[in-house]
DRENDO-1510 file (C-alpha; in Angstrom, 1 decimal, always signed):
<recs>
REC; n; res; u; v; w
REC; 1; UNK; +8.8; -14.0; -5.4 .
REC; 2; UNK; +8.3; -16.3; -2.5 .
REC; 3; UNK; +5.7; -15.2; -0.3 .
REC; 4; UNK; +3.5; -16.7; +2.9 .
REC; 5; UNK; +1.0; -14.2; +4.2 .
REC; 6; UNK; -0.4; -15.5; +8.0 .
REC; 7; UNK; -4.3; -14.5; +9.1 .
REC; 8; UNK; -7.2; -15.1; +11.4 .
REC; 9; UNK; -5.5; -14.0; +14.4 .
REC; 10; UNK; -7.2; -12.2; +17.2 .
REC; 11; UNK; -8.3; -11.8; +20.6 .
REC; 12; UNK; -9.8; -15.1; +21.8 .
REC; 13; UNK; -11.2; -16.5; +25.4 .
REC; 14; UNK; -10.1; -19.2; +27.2 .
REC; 15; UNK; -11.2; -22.5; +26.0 .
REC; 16; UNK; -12.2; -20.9; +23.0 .
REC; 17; UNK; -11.0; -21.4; +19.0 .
REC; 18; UNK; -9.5; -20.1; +16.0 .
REC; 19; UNK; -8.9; -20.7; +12.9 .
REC; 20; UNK; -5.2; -19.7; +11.0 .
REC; 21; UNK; -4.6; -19.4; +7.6 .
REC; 22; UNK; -1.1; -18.8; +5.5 .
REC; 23; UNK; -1.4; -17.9; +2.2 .
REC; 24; UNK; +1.5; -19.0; -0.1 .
REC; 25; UNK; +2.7; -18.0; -3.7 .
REC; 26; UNK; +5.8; -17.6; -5.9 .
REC; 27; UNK; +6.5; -21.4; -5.4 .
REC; 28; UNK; +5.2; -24.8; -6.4 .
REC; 29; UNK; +3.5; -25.1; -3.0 .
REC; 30; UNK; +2.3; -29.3; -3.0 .
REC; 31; UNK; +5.9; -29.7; -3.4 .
REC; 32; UNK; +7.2; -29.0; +0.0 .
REC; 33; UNK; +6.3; -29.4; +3.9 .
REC; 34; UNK; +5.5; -26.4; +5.7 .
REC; 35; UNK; +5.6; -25.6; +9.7 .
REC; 36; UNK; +3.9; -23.3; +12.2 .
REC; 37; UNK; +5.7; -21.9; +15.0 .
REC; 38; UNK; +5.2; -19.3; +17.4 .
REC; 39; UNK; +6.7; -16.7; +19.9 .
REC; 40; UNK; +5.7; -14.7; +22.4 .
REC; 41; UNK; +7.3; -11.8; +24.1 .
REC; 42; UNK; +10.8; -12.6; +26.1 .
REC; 43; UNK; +10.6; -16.1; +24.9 .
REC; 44; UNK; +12.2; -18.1; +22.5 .
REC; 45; UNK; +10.7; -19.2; +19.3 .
REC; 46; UNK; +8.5; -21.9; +19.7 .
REC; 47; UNK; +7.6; -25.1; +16.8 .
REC; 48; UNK; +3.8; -25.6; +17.0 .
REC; 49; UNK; +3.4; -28.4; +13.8 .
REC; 50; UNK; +4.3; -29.7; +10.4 .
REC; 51; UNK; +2.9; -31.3; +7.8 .
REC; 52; UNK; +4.5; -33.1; +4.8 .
REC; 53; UNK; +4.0; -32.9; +1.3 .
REC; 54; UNK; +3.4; -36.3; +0.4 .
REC; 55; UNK; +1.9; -38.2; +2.1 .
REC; 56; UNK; +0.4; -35.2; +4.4 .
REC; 57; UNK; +1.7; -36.6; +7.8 .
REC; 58; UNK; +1.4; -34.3; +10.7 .
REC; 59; UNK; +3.3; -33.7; +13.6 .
REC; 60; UNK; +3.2; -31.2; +16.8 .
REC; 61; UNK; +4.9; -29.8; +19.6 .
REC; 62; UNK; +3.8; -31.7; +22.8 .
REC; 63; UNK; +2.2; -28.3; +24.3 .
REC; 64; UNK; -0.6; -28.2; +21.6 .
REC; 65; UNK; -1.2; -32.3; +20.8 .
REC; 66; UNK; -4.6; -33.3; +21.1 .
REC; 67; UNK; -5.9; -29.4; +20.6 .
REC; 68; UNK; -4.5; -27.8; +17.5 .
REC; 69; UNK; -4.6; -29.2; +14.4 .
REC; 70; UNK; -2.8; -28.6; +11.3 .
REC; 71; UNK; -4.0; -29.0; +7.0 .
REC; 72; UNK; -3.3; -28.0; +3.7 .
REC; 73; UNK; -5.2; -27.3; +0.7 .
REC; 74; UNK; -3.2; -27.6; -2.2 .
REC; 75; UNK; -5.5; -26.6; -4.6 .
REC; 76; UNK; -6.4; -23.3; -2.5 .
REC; 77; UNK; -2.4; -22.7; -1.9 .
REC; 78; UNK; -3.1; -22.7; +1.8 .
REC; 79; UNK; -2.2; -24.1; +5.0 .
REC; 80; UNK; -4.4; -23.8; +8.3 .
REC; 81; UNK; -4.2; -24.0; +11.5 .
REC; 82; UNK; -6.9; -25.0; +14.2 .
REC; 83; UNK; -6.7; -23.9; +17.2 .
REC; 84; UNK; -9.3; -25.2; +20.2 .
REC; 85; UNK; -9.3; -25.3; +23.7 .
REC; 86; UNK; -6.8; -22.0; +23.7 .
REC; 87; UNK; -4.9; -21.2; +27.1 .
REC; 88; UNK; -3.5; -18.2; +28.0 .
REC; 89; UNK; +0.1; -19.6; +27.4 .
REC; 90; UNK; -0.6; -19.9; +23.5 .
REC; 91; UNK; -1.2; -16.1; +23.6 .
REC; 92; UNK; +2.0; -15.1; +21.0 .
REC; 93; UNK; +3.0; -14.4; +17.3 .
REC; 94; UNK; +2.2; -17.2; +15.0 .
REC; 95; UNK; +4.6; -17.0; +12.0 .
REC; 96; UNK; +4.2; -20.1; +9.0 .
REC; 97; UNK; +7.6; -21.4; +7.4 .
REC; 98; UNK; +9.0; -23.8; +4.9 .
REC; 99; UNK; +12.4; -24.2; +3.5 .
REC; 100; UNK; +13.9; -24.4; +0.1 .
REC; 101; UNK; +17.5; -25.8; +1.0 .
REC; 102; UNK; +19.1; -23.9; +2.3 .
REC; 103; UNK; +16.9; -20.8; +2.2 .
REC; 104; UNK; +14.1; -20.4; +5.4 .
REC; 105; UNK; +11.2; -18.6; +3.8 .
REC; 106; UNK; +8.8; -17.2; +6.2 .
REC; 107; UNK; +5.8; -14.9; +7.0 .
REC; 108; UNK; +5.0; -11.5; +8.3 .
REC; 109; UNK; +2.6; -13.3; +11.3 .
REC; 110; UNK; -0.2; -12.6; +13.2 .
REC; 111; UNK; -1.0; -12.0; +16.8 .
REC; 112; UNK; -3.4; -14.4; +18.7 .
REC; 113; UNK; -4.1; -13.5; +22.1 .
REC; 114; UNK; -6.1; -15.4; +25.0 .
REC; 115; UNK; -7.1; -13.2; +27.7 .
REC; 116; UNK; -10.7; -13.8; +29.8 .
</recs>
């Protein structure tokens, strides 16, 4: 039924970009907010940023303000995330998420690593 499927993870260098995409289906996606977090090995898991429904107002973690920046496309069923000026302390698993109350609905991730 509900399903968010994250991509356009990879290996990246320092100071360098990508590019995230989650795919969503099974639900009435303009409906709700989503969220990206991440997590990387022996660490907790991390919120990166949200973005509402309606109005689409964006918010993120103070460790990625000013570099990463989150969107939707309703009509695609999508939600992005851009990533510039990657460090190597964003290297981790980056998982997209949204709730149905009180259900947590969430996707299979994908791996971005920094590393010169």
């Amino acid at each position: 039924q509900v399903q968010l499927v994250e991509s356009g993870g990879g290996l990246v260098q320092p100071g360098g970009s990508l590019r995230l995409s989650c795919a969503a289906s099974g639900f009435t996606f303009s409906r709700y907010g989503m969220q990206w977090y991440r997590q990387a090995p022996g660490k907790e898991r991390e919120w990166v940023a949200s973005i509402e429904s309606n109005p689409n107002t964006t918010r993120y973690g103070d460790s990625v303000k000013g570099r990463f920046t989150i969107s939707r496309d309703n009509a695609k069923n999508t939600m992005y995330l851009q990533m510039d000026s990657l460090k190597y302390e964003d290297t981790a698993v980056y998982y997209c998420t949204f709730r149905i109350w009180p259900t947590d609905y969430w996707g299979q991730g994908t791996q971005v690593t920094v590393s010169s």
